[in-house]
VMD Tcl script that draws the C-alpha trace (Angstrom):
set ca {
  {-53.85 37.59 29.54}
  {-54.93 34.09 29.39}
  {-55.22 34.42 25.51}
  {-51.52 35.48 25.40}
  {-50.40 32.48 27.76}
  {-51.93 30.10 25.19}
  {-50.82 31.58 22.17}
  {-46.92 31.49 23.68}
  {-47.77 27.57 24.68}
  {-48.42 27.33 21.03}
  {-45.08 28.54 19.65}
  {-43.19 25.25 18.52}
  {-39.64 25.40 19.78}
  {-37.38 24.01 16.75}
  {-33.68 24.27 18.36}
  {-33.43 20.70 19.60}
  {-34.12 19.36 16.19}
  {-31.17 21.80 14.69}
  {-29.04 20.91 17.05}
  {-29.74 17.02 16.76}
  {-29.20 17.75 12.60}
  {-25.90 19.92 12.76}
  {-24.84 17.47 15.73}
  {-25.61 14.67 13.38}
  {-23.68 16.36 10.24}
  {-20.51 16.91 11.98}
  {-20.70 13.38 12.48}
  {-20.48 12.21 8.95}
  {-18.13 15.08 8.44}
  {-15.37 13.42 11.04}
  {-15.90 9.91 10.45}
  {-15.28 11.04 6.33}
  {-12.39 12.78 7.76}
  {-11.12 9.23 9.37}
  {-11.73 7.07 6.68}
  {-10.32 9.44 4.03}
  {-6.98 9.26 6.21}
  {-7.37 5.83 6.73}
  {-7.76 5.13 2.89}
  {-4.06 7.28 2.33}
  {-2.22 5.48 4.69}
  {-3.45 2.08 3.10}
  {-2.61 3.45 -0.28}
  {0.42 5.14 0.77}
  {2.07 1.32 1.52}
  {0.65 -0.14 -1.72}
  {2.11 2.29 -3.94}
  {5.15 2.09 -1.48}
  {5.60 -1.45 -2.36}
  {4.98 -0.63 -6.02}
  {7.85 2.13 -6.28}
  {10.21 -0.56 -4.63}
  {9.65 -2.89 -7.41}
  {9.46 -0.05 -9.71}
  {13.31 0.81 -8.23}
  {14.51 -2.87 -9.18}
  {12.87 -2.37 -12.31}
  {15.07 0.64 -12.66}
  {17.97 -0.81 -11.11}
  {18.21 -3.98 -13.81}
  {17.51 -1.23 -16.96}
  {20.34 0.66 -15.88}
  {22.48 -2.23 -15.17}
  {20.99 -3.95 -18.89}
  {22.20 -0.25 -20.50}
  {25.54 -0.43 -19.23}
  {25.85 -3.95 -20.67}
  {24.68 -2.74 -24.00}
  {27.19 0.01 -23.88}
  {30.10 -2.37 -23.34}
  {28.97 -4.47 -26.34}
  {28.89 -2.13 -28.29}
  {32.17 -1.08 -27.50}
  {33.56 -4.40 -28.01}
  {31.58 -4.76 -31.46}
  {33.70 -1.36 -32.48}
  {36.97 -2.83 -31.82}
  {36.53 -6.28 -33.82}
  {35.20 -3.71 -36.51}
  {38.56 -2.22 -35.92}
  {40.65 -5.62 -35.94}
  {39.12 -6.84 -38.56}
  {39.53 -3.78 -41.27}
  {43.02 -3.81 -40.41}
  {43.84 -7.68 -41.05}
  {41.46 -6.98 -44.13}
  {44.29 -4.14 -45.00}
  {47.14 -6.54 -44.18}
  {45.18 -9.56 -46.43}
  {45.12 -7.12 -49.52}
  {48.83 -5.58 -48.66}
  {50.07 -9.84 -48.55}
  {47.84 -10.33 -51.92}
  {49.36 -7.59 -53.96}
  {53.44 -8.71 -52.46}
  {52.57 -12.17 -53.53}
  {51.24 -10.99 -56.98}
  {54.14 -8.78 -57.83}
  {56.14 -11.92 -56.67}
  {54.70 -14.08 -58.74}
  {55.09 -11.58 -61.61}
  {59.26 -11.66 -61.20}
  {59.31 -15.61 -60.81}
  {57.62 -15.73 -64.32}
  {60.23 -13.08 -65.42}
  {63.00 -14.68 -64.57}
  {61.84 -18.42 -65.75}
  {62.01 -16.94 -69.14}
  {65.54 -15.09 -68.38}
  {69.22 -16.64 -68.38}
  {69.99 -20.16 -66.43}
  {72.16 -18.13 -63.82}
  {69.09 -16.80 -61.75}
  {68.23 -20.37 -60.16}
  {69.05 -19.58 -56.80}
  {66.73 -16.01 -57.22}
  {64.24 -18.19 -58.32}
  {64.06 -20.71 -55.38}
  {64.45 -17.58 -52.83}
  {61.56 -16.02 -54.40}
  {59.33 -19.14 -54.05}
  {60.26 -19.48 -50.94}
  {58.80 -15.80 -50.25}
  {55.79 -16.81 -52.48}
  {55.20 -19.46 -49.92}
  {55.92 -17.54 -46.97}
  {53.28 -14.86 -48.47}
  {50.99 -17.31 -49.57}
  {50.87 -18.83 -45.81}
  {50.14 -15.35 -43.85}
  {47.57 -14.72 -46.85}
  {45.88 -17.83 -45.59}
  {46.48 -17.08 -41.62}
  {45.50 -13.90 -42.28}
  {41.87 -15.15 -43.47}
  {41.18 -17.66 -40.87}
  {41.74 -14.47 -38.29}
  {39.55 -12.81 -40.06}
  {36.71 -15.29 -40.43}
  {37.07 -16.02 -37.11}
  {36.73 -12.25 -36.06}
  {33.35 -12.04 -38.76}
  {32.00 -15.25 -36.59}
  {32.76 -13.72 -33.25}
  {31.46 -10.29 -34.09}
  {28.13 -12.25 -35.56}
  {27.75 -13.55 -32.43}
  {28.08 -9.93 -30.35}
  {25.93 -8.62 -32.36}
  {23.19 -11.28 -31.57}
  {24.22 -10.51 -28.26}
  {23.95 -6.98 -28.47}
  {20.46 -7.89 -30.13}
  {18.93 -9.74 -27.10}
  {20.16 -7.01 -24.81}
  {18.01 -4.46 -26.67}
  {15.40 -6.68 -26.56}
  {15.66 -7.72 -22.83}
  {16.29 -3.74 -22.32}
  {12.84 -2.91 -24.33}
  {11.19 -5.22 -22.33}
  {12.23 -4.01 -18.98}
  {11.30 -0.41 -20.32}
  {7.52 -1.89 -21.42}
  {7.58 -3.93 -17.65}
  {8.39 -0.57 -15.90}
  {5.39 1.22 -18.16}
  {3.24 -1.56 -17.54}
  {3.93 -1.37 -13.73}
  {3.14 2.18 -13.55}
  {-0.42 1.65 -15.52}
  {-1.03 -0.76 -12.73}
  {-0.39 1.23 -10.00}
  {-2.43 3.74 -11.43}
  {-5.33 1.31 -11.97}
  {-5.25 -0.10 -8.23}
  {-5.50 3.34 -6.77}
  {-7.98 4.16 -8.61}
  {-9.90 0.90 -7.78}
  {-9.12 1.33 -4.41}
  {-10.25 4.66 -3.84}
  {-13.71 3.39 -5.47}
  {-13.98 0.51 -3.06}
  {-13.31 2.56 0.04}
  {-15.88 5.15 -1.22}
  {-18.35 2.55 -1.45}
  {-17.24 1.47 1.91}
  {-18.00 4.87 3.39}
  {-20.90 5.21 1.84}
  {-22.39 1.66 3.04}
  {-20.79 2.15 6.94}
  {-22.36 5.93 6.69}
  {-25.82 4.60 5.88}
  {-25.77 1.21 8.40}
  {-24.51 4.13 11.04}
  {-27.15 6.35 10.51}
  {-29.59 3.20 10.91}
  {-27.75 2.12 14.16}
  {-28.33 5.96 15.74}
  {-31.67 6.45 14.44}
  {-32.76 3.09 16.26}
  {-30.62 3.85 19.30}
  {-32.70 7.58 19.81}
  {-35.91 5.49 19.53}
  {-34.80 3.20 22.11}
  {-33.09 5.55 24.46}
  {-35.26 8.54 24.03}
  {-36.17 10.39 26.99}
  {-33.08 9.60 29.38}
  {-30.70 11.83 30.73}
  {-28.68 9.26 32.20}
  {-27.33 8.85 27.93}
  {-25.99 11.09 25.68}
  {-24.75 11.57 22.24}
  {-21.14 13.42 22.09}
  {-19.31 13.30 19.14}
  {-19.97 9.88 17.37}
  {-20.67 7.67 20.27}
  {-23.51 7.05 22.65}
  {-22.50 7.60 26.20}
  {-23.64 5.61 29.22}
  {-23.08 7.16 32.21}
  {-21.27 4.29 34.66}
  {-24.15 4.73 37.72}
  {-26.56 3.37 35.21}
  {-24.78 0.31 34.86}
  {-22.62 -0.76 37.61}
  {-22.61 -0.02 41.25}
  {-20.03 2.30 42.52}
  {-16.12 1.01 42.29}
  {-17.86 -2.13 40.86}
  {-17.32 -3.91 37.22}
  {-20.69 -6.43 37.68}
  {-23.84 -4.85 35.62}
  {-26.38 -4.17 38.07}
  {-29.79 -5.35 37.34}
  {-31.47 -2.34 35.69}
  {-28.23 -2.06 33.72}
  {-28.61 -5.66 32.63}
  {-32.22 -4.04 31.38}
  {-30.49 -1.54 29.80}
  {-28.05 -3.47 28.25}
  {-31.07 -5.89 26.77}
  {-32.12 -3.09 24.56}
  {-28.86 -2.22 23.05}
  {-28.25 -5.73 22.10}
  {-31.50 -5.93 20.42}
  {-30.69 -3.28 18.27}
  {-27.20 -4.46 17.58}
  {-28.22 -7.96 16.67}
  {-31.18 -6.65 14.32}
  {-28.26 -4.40 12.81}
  {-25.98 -7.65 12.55}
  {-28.20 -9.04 10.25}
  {-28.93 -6.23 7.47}
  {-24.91 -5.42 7.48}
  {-23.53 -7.39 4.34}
  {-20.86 -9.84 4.94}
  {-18.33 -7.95 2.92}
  {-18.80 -4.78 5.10}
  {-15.97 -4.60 8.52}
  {-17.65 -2.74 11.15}
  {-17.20 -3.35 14.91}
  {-18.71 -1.95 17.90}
  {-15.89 0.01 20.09}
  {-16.89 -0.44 24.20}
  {-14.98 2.00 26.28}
  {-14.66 2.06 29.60}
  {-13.35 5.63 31.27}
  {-13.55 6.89 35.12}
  {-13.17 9.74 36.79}
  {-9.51 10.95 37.88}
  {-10.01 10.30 41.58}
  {-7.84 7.01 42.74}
  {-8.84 3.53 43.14}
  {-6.39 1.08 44.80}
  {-8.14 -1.97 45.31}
  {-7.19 -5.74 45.72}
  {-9.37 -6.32 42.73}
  {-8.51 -2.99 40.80}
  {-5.26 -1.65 41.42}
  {-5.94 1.40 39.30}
  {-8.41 3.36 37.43}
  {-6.90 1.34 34.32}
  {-8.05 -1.99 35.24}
  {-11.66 -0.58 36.64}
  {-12.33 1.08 33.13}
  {-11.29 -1.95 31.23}
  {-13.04 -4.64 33.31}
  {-16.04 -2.36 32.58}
  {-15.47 -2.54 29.22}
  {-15.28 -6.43 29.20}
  {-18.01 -7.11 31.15}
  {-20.56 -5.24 28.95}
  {-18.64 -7.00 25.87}
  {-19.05 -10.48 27.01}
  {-22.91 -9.78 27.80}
  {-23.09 -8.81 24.22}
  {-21.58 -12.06 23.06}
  {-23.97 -13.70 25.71}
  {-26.83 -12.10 23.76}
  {-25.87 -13.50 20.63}
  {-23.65 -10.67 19.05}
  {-20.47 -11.93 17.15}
  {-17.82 -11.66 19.16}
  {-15.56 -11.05 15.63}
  {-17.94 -7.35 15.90}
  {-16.68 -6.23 19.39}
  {-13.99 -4.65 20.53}
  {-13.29 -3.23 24.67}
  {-11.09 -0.83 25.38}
  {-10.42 0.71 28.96}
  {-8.96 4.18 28.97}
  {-9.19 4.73 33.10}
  {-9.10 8.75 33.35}
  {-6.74 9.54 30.54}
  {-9.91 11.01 28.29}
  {-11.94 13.40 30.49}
  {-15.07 14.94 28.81}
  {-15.18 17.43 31.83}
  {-11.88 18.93 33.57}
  {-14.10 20.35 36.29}
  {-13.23 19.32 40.19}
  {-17.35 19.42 40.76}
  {-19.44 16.49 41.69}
  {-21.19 16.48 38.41}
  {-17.99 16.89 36.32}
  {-16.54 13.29 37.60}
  {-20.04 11.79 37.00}
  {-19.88 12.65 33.76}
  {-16.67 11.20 33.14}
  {-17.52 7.95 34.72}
  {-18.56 6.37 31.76}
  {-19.14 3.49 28.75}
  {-19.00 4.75 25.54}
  {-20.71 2.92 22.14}
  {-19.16 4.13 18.93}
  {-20.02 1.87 15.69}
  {-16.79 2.35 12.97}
  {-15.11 0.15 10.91}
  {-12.94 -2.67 11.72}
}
mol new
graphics top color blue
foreach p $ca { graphics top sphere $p radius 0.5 }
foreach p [lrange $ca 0 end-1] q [lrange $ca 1 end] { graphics top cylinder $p $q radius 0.2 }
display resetview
């Protein structure tokens, strides 16, 4: 019997590690999750802003078509004008001719056609004068239709380059997704590892207490450890407590790169049983005073203040719904969570 007893002390019990790993996997699965979401809604309003410019883009090609169109139209009717004054020109050459053709007939005829002969000059001239106003009008329609089409030129030009502007545009936007998805990857990937760093050093620290607990992506305080009942002053031993977190933090401050925004979230919650006090009115202002107070002994350790962030949530976020004794001890509490700023 006493072999049996020793062989059972023997048997290595392997669930708290599994549960510590899977814990520690659904982790990096949620805070993935966030910054996946997080990198959407910041790409969502870039290309948001690109697809208004895109519409202006749009808007000034259609209104640069339209333009063209009426041009054009304009270029068709001098075309028009100007074939039929051409027509009138060679209808006034060919009367003139044949007029010119009877005034030499009848100069070589009898002396009794003198009068014929001065009416039919005077037509000559009358032809010979429309001939001539005839040809101004029409190189004055040749210049102005030179000039639309030169006009009509630059629009197509000014239209081609909207068209490459609008391509150009959407290569861009293409580009700066694509860039920013690979940035915020490498984001991920940097906060993921500096996280991993922060819990790993945290465990080693904190190991052994059952006053703190991991849930979710935070490290949970429970408020008893550091302040005294109804009370937003850290106690002494929390003060001690306190010391060791800020150690960490600071040594963490300093391997972060510059170019990395992380902050530390401090929440403060209670339990939902009232407090109506001169000094805290309501369960709001005791979680967030909480909060503060272990904030500003951060920054009194030397932590940046720029890397902190308090937040009091009173008894709006329960981690127990129970009535019991334990349940509101457990929900009087300061919560760590390291994320990105």
């Amino acid at each position: 019997m006493a072999l049996a007893r020793s062989r059972r002390s023997q048997v290595t019990n392997y669930w708290p590690g599994f549960v510590d790993a899977l814990s520690s996997l659904l982790l990096v699965i949620i805070f993935l999750l966030s910054l996946f979401m997080l990198t959407q809604f910041f790409l969502g309003q870039e290309i948001s802003g690109k697809d208004t410019a895109m519409s202006r883009l749009n808007a000034q090609i259609a209104e640069l078509t339209e333009l063209l169109q009426l041009e054009k139209a304009n270029s068709s009717d001098l075309d028009t004008t100007i074939a039929t004054l051409q027509a009138t020109l060679a209808t006034t050459a060919a009367d003139r001719d044949r007029m010119a053709a009877q005034l030499a007939g009848l100069g070589t005829g009898t002396d009794g056609k003198d009068a014929q002969i001065a009416q039919l000059q005077s037509d000559l001239q009358a032809k010979e004068d429309l001939s001539s106003e005839a040809a101004a009008q029409v190189a004055l329609l040749n210049q102005q239709l030179a000039a639309l089409r030169t006009q009509i030129g630059a629009l197509e030009e000014a239209l081609q380059a909207s068209e490459s502007k609008e391509t150009e545009s959407r290569t861009q936007i293409a580009d700066l997704g694509r860039r920013l998805n690979l940035a915020l990857a490498q984001r991920v990937q940097d906060l993921s590892r500096y996280r991993s760093d922060f819990f790993g050093k945290l465990r080693a620290v904190l190991e052994n207490r059952s006053d703190v607990r991991i849930v979710g992506d935070r490290f949970v305080f429970q408020s008893e450890v550091l302040f005294p009942a109804g009370e937003a002053t850290i106690s002494d031993a929390g003060r001690t407590e306190m010391a060791k977190l800020a150690a960490v933090i600071k040594e963490l401050t300093t391997q972060i790169p510059a170019d990395v925004n992380w902050v530390l979230r401090i929440d403060g919650h209670t339990d939902k049983r009232p407090i109506n006090t001169p000094e805290f009115p309501s369960n709001w202002e005791l979680s967030a005073a909480r909060a503060i107070a272990v904030t500003k002994y951060f920054v009194e350790q030397g932590i940046p203040a720029q890397h902190l962030v308090a937040a009091g949530f009173g008894d709006s976020r329960p981690i127990d719904t129970g009535d019991t004794e334990d349940a509101f001890a457990r929900n009087r509490r300061i919560e760590f969570k390291l994320t990105d700023g």
